[in-house]
N, C-alpha and C positions, 0 to 999 in steps of 0.2 A: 762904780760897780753897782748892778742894777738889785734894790735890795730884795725881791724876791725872785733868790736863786735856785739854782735843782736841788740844793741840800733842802730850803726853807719851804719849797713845795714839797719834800718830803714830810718834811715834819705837819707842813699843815695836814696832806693827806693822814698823817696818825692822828689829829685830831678830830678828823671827818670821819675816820671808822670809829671811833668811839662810840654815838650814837646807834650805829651797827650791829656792832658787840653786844650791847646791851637789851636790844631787842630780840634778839636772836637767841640769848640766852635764858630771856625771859621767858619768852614762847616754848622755848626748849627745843632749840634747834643747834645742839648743842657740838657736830661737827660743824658746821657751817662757823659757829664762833668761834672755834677752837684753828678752823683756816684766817678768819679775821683777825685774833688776836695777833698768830705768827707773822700775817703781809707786818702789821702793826707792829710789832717786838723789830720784825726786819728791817722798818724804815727806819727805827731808832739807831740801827748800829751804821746803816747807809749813811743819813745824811751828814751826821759828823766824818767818817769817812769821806767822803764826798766832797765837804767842805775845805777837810784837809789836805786835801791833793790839789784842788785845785783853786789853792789858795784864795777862796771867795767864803770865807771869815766872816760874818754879819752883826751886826750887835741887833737886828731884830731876830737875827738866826741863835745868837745868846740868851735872848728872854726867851725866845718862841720852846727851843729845844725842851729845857729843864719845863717849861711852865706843862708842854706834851706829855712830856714825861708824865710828869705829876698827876697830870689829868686823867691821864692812859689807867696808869696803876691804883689809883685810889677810887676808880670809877670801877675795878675788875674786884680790888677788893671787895668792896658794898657791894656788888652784886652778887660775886660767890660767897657771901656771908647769908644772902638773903634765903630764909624759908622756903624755897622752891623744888614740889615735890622733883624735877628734872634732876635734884643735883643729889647728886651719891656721895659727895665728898663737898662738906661745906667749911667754910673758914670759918674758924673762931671768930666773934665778937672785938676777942677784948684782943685778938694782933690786927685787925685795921683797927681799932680804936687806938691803939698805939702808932702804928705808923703814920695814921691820919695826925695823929696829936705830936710827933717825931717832926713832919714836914711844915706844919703851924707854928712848931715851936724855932726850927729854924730861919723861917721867913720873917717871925718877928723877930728874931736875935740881929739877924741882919737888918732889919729896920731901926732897931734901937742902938746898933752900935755905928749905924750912920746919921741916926738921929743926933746921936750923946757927943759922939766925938766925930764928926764926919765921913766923910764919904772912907769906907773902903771894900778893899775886892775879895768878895768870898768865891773863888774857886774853886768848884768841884775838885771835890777830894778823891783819893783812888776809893775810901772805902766807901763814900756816897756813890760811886759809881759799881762798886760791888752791889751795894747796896737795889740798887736799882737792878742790876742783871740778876740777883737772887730771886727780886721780884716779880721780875718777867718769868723766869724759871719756874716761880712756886704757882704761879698762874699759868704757865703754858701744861706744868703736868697736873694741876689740880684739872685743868677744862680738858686736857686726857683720859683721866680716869674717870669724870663726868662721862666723858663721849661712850667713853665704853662700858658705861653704865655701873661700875665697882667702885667700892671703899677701897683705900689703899693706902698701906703704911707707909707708901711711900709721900705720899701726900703732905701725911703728919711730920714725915720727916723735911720737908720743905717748910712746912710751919715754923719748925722749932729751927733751923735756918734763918727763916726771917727772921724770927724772933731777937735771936743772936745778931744777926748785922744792923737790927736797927737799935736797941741800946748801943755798941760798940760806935756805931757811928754817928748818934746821937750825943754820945760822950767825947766824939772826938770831936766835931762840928761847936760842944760850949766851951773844949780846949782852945780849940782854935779862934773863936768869939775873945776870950780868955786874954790872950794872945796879942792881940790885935788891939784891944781896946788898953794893956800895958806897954806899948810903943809909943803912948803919946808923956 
């Protein structure tokens, strides 16, 4: 099976708008990003889709997907955190500080519980995958209410969303760590 498949070209195209995004946002061009981010949100839920059906499964489409992921959102973060008279609606500091510090601390958990006791499989969890679509969500209405130029409580309330799924799922990911390293 040929490993860059339609799912895997999706995903890389999410990580080719990234760059995009980010420019665009910086400029203040901030429909245009807020069309970017969505193509981008859309491939994420495509190419696994995609993958599923028709049964072309990849283990570079394994690393590739999550590491997008990651890229996508923590690079949206840092940006609508940053100083920019453009943005009406800025994120807090200290929730990317957190979820930056959430995805760090997962990466090396799984480093170290392959390191300690060898190899094993940490698969995305339902709530990491909540986790993640909260994400897109508090970024797709944050670069909204940017676009249309207003503050909105509704923003804060996606905040305090993330907030909540990334301890709960922070907690379940050193459960599950937990877990895994008591079967030996």
């Amino acid at each position: 099976m040929p490993t860059l498949t339609p799912a895997n070209q999706l995903t890389l195209l999410r990580m080719l708008l990234i760059p995009a995004f980010v420019i665009l946002v910086i400029y203040g061009y901030l429909g245009s990003a807020l069309l970017v981010f969505l193509i981008a949100g859309l491939t994420d839920l495509l190419d696994g889709l995609i993958a599923r059906l028709t049964g072309q499964k990849t283990t570079l489409g394994a690393w590739l997907d999550p590491m997008a992921d990651k890229l996508l959102l923590v690079t949206t973060f840092v940006v609508l955190t940053l100083p920019l008279e453009s943005l009406a609606n800025r994120l807090p500091v200290w929730l990317t500080v957190l979820i930056i510090s959430r995805d760090i601390g997962i990466v090396a958990t799984v480093a170290i519980v392959n390191l300690a006791v060898g190899r094993r499989t940490f698969r995305p969890s339902m709530l990491g995958k909540i986790a993640t679509a909260t994400y897109i969500a508090t970024g797709i209405v944050t670069m909204y209410f940017n676009y249309l130029g207003r503050r909105s409580v509704v923003v804060d309330a996606f905040i305090y969303a993330s907030l909540v799924i990334t301890i709960v799922s922070g907690l379940h990911y050193i459960a599950h760590a937990r877990r895994l390293v008591g079967q030996d």
